[in-house]
C-alpha positions in Angstrom: 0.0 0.0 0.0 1.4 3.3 -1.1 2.4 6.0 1.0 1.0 9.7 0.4 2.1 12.7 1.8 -0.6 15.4 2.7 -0.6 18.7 0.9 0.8 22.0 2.8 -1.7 24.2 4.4 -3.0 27.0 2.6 -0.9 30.5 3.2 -3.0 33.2 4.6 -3.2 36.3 2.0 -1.4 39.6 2.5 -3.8 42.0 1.7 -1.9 45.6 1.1 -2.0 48.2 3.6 -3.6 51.5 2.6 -2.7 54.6 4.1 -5.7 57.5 3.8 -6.0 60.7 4.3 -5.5 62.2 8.4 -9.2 62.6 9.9 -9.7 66.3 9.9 -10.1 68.3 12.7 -13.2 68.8 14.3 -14.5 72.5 13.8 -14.6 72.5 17.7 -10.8 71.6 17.9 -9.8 74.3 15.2 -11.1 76.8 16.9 -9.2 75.8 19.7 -6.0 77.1 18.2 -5.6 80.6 16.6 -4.1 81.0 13.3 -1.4 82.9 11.9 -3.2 85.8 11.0 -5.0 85.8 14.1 -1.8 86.1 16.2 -1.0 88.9 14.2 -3.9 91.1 14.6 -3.8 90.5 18.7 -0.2 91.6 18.5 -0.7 95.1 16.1 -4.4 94.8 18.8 -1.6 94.9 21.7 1.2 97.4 20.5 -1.7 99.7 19.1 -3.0 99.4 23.4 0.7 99.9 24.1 1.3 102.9 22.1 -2.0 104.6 23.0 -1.3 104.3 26.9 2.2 105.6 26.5 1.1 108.6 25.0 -1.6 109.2 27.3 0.9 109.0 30.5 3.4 111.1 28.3 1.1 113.4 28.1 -0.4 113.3 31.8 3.4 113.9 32.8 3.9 116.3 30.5 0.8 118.5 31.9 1.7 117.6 35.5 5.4 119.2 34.4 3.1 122.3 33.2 1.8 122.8 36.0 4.6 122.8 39.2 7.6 125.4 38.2 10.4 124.3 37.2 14.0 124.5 37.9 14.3 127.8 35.4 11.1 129.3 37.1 12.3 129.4 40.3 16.0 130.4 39.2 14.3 133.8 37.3 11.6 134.2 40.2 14.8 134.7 42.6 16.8 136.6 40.1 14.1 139.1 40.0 13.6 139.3 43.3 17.4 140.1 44.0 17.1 142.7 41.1 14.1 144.3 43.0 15.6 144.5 46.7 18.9 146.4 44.6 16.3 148.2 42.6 14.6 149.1 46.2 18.0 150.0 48.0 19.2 152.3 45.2 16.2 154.4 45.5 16.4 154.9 49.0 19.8 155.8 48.7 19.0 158.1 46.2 15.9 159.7 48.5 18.4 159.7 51.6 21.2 161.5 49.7 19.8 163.5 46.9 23.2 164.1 45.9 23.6 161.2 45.3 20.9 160.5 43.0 22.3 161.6 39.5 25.2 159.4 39.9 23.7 156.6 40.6 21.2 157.0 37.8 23.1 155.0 35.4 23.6 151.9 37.8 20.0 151.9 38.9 18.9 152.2 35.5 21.3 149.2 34.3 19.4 147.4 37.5 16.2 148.2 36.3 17.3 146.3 33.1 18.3 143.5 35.1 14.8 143.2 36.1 12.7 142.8 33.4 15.5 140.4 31.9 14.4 137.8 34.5 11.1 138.4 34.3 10.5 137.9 30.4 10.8 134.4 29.4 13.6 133.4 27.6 11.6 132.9 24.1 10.4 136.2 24.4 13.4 138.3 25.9 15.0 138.7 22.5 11.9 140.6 21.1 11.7 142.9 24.0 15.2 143.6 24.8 14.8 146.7 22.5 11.9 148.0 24.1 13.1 147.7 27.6 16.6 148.8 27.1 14.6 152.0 25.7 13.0 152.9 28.8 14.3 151.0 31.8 13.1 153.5 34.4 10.0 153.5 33.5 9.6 149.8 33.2 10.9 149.7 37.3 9.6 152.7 38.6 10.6 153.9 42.3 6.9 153.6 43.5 7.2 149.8 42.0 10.4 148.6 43.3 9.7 150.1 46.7 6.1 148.0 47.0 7.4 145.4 45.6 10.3 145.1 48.5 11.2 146.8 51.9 12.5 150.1 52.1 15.9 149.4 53.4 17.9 151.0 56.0 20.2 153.9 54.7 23.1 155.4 56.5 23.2 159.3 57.0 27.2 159.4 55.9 27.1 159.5 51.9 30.6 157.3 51.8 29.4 154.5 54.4 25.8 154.4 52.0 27.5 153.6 48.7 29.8 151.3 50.8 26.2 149.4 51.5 24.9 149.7 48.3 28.7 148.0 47.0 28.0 144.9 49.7 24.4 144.2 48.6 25.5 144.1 44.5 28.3 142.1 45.4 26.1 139.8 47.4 23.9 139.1 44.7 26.3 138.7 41.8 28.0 136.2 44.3 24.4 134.4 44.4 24.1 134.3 40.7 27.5 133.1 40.2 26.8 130.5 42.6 23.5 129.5 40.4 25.2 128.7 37.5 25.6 125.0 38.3 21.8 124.2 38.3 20.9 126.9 35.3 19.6 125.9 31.7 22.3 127.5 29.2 20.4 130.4 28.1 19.6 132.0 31.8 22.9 130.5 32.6 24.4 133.1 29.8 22.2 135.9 31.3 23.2 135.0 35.2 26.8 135.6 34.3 26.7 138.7 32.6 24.2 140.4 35.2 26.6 139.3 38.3 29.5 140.7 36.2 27.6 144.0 35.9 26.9 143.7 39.3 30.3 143.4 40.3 31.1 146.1 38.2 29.0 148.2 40.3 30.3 147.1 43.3 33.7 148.5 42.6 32.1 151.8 41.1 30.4 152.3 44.5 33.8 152.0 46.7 36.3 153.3 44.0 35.0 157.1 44.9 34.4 158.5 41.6 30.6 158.4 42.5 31.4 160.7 45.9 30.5 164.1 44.8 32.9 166.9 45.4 32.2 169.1 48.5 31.9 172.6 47.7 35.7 173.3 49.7 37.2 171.3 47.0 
């Protein structure tokens, strides 16, 4: 009797694998992450938020600045009340000793100057230089610099008056020098030539050219 070997066992089939298309997002996911174009219009959203607020405290500082004086303001406000107790002391002196009084015209005049410099802003002190250069007396009249300040004290000797007169300008051209540090550089320019003048005076006053003659001479 023959011997028969049994057939192999069927191989299973490999079918191929197919690879489709990613599932797309759900609308609900999607909206879940912003796009390109969205990130960009929060960001121009945010700098235009940015930008607006800066401005806005810029400008808040900048009123709040406009308000309070500032360093210059308070730096002309004392230079004009210097100018004013000189302007007050050289009419006294002039009332006291009306000899006195032509001589000292031209100081007191110069003073009077010195005056309505540090009261005019600096934009405007060029356009009215002329006009108070022009008339300088009656810009500061007695009557005003006397209200304005207290009528000093004036000595009865002539010599020993101008000698007080010579310690009060070069006390305030000492202040102005002193100033300097802490002015912008236009009063800065205007602080050094008025303390100049003002020492100028100060030596006029105690060189004795302004002593009139007595009538023995």
């Amino acid at each position: 009797m023959p011997i028969t070997t049994p057939p192999p066992p069927p191989r299973p089939s490999r079918a191929p694998l197919s690879f489709g298309a990613p599932p797309r997002p759900s609308s609900s996911s999607a909206s879940r992450f912003p796009g390109r174009r969205d990130l960009l219009l929060a960001g121009g959203a945010i700098g235009a938020t940015a930008l607006l607020a800066g401005c806005s405290d810029d400008s808040g500082s900048r009123s709040d600045a406009a308000g309070a004086p500032t360093g210059e303001d308070r730096l002309r406000t004392r230079g004009a009340r210097d100018s004013g107790a000189l302007l007050a002391r050289y009419d006294a002196t002039a009332d006291a000793h009306p000899r006195l009084a032509d001589r000292l015209r031209p100081l007191r005049e110069e003073t009077a100057r010195h005056l309505e410099a540090f009261r005019v802003p600096a934009s405007a002190s060029a356009s009215s230089s002329s006009s108070s250069s022009a008339s300088p007396s009656a810009s500061a009249s007695p009557s005003a610099s006397a209200g304005a300040t207290r009528v000093p004290d004036v000595p009865k000797d002539e010599k020993k008056a101008l000698a007080a007169l010579a310690r009060a300008e070069r006390h305030t051209a000492d202040t102005r020098t002193a100033a300097l540090r802490d002015a912008p550089p236009e009063l800065a320019r205007l602080l050094a030539s008025v303390a100049a003048c003002g020492a100028a005076h100060a030596y006029l006053l105690t060189s004795g050219v302004l002593v009139p003659a007595t009538e023995g001479d």
